[in-house]
C-alpha positions in Angstrom: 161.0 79.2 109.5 160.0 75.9 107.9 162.7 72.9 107.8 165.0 72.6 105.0 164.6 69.6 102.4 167.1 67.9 100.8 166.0 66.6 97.5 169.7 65.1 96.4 172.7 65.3 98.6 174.6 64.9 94.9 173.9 68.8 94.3 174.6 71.9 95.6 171.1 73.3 94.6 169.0 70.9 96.1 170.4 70.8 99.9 168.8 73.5 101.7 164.8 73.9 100.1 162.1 75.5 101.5 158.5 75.6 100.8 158.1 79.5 102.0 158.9 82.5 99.7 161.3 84.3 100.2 160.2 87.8 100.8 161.3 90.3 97.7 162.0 93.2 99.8 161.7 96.9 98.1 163.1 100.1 99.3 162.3 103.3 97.8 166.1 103.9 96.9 166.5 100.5 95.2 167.3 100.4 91.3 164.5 97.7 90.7 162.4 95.0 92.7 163.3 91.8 92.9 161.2 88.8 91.3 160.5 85.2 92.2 159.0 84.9 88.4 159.5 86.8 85.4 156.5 88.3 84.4 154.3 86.4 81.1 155.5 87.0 78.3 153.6 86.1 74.7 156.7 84.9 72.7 157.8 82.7 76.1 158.8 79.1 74.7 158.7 77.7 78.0 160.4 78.0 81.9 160.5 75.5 84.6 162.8 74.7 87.6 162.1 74.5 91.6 160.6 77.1 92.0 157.8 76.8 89.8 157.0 73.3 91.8 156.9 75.1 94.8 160.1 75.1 96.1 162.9 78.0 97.4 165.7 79.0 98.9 166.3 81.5 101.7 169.9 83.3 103.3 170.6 82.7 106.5 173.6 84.8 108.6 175.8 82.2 108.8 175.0 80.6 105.6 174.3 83.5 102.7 172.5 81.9 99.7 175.0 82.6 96.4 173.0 83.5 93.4 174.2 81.8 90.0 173.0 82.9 86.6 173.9 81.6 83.1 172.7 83.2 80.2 172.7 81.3 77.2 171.6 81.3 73.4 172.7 78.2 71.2 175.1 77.1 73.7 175.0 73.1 73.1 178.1 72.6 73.0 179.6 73.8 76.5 176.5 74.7 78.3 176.4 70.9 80.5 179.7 71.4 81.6 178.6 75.3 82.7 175.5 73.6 84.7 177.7 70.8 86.5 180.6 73.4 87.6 177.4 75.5 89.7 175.5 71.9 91.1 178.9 70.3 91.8 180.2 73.1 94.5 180.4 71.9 98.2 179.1 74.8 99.3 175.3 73.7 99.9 173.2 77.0 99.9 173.2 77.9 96.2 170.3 79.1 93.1 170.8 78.5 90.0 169.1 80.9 87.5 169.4 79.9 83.5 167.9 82.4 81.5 168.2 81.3 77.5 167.6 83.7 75.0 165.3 81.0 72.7 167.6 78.9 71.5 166.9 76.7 68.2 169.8 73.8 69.2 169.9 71.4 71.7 170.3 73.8 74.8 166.5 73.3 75.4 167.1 69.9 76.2 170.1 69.9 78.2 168.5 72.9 80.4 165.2 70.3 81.0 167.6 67.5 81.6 169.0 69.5 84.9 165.2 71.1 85.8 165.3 69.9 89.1 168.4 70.9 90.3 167.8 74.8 88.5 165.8 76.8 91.0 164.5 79.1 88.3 164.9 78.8 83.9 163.2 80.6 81.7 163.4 80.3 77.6 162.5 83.1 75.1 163.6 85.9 73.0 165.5 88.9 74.8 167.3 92.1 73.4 171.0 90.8 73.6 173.3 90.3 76.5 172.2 93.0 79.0 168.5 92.0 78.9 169.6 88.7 79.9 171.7 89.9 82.7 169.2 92.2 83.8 166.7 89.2 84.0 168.8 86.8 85.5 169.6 89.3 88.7 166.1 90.0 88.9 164.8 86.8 89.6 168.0 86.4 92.3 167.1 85.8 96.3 170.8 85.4 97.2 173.3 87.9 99.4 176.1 87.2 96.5 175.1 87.2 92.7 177.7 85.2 90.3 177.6 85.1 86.5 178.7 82.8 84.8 178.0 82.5 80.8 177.3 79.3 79.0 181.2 79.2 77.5 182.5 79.4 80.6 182.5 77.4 84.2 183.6 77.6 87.6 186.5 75.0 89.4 185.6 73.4 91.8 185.5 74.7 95.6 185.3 78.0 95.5 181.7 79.0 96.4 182.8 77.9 100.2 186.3 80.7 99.7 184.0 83.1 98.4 181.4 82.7 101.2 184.4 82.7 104.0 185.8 85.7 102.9 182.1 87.6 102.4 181.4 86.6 106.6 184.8 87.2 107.4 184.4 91.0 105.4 181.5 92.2 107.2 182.2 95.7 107.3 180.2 96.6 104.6 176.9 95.1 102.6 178.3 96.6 99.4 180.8 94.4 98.0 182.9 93.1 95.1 184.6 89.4 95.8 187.1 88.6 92.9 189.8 86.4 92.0 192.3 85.3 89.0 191.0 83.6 86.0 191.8 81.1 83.5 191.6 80.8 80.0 191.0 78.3 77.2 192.2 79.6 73.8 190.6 78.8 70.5 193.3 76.3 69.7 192.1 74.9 73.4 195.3 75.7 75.6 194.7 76.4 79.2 196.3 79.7 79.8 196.1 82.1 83.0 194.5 85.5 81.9 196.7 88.2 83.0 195.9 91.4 84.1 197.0 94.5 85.9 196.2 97.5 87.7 196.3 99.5 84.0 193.6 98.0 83.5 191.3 100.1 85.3 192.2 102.7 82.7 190.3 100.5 80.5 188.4 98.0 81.9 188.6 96.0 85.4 191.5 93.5 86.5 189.5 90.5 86.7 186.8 89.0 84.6 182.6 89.1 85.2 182.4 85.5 85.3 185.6 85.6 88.5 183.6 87.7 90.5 180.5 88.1 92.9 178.4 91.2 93.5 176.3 91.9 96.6 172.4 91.8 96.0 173.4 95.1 97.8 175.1 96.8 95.2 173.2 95.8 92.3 170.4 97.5 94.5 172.4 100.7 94.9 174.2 100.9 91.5 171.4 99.5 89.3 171.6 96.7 86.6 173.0 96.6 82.8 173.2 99.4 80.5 171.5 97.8 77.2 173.0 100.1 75.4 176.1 98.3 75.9 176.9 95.5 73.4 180.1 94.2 75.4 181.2 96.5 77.8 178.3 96.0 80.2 180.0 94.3 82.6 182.8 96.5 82.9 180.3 99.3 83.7 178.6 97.9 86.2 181.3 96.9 87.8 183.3 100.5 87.9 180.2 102.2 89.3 181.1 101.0 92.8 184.8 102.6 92.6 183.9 105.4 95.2 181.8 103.3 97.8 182.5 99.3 97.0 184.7 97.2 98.9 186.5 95.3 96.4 187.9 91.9 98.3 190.7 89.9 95.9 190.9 86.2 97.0 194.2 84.1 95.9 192.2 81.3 94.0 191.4 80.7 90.2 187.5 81.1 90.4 186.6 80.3 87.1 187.2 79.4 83.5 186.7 81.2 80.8 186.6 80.8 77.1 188.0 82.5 74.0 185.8 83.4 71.1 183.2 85.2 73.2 181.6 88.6 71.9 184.4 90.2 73.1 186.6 88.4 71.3 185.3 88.3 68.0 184.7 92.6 68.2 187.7 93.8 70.0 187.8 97.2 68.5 184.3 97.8 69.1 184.7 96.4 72.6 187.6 98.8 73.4 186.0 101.7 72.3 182.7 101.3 74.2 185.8 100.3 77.6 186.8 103.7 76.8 183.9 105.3 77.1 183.0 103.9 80.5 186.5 104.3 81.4 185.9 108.2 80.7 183.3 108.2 82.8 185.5 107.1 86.0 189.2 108.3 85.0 188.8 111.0 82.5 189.7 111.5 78.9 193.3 111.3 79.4 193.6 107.8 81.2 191.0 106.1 79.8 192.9 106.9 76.3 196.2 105.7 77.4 194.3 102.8 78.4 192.7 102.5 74.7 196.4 102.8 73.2 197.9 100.5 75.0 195.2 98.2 74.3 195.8 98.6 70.9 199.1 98.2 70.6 198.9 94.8 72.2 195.5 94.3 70.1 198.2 94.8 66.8 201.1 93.0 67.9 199.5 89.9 68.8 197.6 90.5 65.7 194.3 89.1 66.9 191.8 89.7 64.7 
């Protein structure tokens, strides 16, 4: 293998290049191929990044690459601070994918601005949340895929915990790393988002943007259901239950705001967690999931 460049010890993205391809390996069982590139699309506004100036990144035993994706539409306001949680890490064998749904603010800008620390960014119109996802994972090379939406960002350190406990877990390639999250409310207090083993009923005890997946799994248990408006994540991440190693670290991975989709359609959300809920749990736990939900939903009176 070729040596590794180093194009600025500041980042975490541009510490271990290579001018080689990685090779986007297929088996007959896998869910979908893997892509270096999306493929042209007529409404495209534009993409950019490393990659498309000839540069990659590769995993190595001892040093997996993590795979970070941020999907984004309008996202000015909190998107930098997304972008400089990811190149920030310590951990030095990281890709950054930014897929943006065409956005008609300023997030354009601040994406170019940081094009040559982001392996791989693409701009143009999807189909909603899931087609973002789904394009994002697509274009990932890593061992462990992170997502982490433009709202949100990630404290600093723990791409190195997250590697040390996938090495140190090495008794199976299909895993779930996950660990506690905060919050920021609308008001803009700093809360820690509880959760509990109930949960499952409903959804999952931790949040999309606190864990990592395995390239693995996502080649096993396949990518986002579009038909899902909010509960995609929570699918994907219950269709491992029977065979997934789910590994729960001590740490506070990320940060996570309110006033997300989620947020502003509870109801809807909680009936489309039931429904995947059903499909793990039956009808009768994922309903006593759904009213217990509720009744918090009403007390707190969160509309």
């Amino acid at each position: 293998m070729n040596e590794t460049l180093c194009l600025n010890a500041k980042f975490s993205t541009t510490k271990r290049l290579l001018k080689t391809k990685p090779d986007c390996e297929y088996n007959e069982n896998d869910k979908f191929c893997s892509l270096l590139f999306l493929p042209e699309n007529k409404v495209r506004l534009a993409e950019g990044g490393l990659r498309t100036h000839g540069y990659f990144k590769h995993s190595n035993k001892n040093k997996p690459l993590i795979s970070i994706v941020t999907i984004v539409y309008n996202g000015e306001m909190h998107l930098e601070q997304t972008i400089l949680s990811v190149l920030k890490q310590s951990y030095d064998n990281v890709e950054y994918i930014v897929i943006d749904g065409g956005s008609n603010d300023n997030t354009l800008e601040i994406i170019k601005k940081y094009e040559d620390q982001i392996d791989y960014w693409v701009s143009e119109p999807d189909s909603g949340i899931s087609d973002a996802f789904n394009k994002g994972v697509c274009c990932c090379a890593g061992q462990l895929i992170g997502l982490i939406n433009a709202d949100d960002y990630y404290e600093q350190g723990v791409f190195a915990k997250v590697v040390e406990s996938y090495l140190n877990n090495s008794d199976t390639s299909e895993k779930i790393i996950y660990g506690n999250t905060n919050k920021i409310t609308i008001d803009g207090k700093k809360e820690v988002k509880k959760s509990s083993q109930l949960s499952w009923c409903l959804s999952v005890p931790f949040s999309h943007c606190s864990s990592f997946l395995t390239s693995s799994y996502y080649k096993k248990h396949g990518l986002f259901n579009e038909q899902f408006k909010i509960a995609m994540d929570v699918d994907v991440l219950m269709r491992g239950l029977k065979s997934t190693h789910y590994i729960e670290l001590p740490d506070f991975i990320a940060t996570q705001r309110d006033g997300g989709i989620s947020d502003k359609n509870r109801l809807q959300g909680y009936k489309e967690y039931r429904n995947v809920a059903k499909s793990y749990f039956g009808v009768v736990l994922s309903y006593l999931g759904y009213i217990v939900k509720l009744a918090v939903f009403y007390k707190n009176k969160v509309f």
